[in-house]
N, C-alpha and C positions, 0 to 999 in steps of 0.2 A: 808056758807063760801066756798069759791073758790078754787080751787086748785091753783090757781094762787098764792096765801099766800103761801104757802111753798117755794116758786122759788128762786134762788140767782138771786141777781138782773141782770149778766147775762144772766141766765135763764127767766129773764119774760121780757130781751129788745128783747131775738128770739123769745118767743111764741107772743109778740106785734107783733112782724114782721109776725110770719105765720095765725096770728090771731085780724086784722084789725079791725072789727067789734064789739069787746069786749071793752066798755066803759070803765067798771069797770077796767079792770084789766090795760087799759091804765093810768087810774085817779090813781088807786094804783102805775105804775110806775113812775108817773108826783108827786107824793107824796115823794116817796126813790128821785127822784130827786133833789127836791128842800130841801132836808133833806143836802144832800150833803154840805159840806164846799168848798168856792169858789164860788158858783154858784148865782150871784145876779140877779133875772129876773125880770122884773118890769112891762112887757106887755105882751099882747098876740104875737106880733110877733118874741120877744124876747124866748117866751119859747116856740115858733114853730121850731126857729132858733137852739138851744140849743139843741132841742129833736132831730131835723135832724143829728144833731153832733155826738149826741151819740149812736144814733141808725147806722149811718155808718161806726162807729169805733168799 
């Protein structure tokens, strides 16, 4: 298991950002994401669009 699991979910959308190359721990944020209430995504560029969102706010 990852360190990445213990993160708040602010915490694993900055280590996403310093740390690009880590699948996993994107797929686990892409996970809490779409966990979220509100958020309906239905395609791949849909939840590219969403991700760019959230990772710049």
């Amino acid at each position: 298991m990852s360190d990445y699991l213990n993160l708040s979910y602010k915490e694993l959308k900055e280590y996403i950002k310093a740390h690009p190359q880590d699948e996993e721990a994107f797929q686990h944020f892409l996970t809490l994401m779409r966990a979220k209430p509100g958020v309906v995504v239905s395609g791949g560029e849909q939840i590219e669009a969403e991700l760019r969102k959230r990772l710049a706010s």
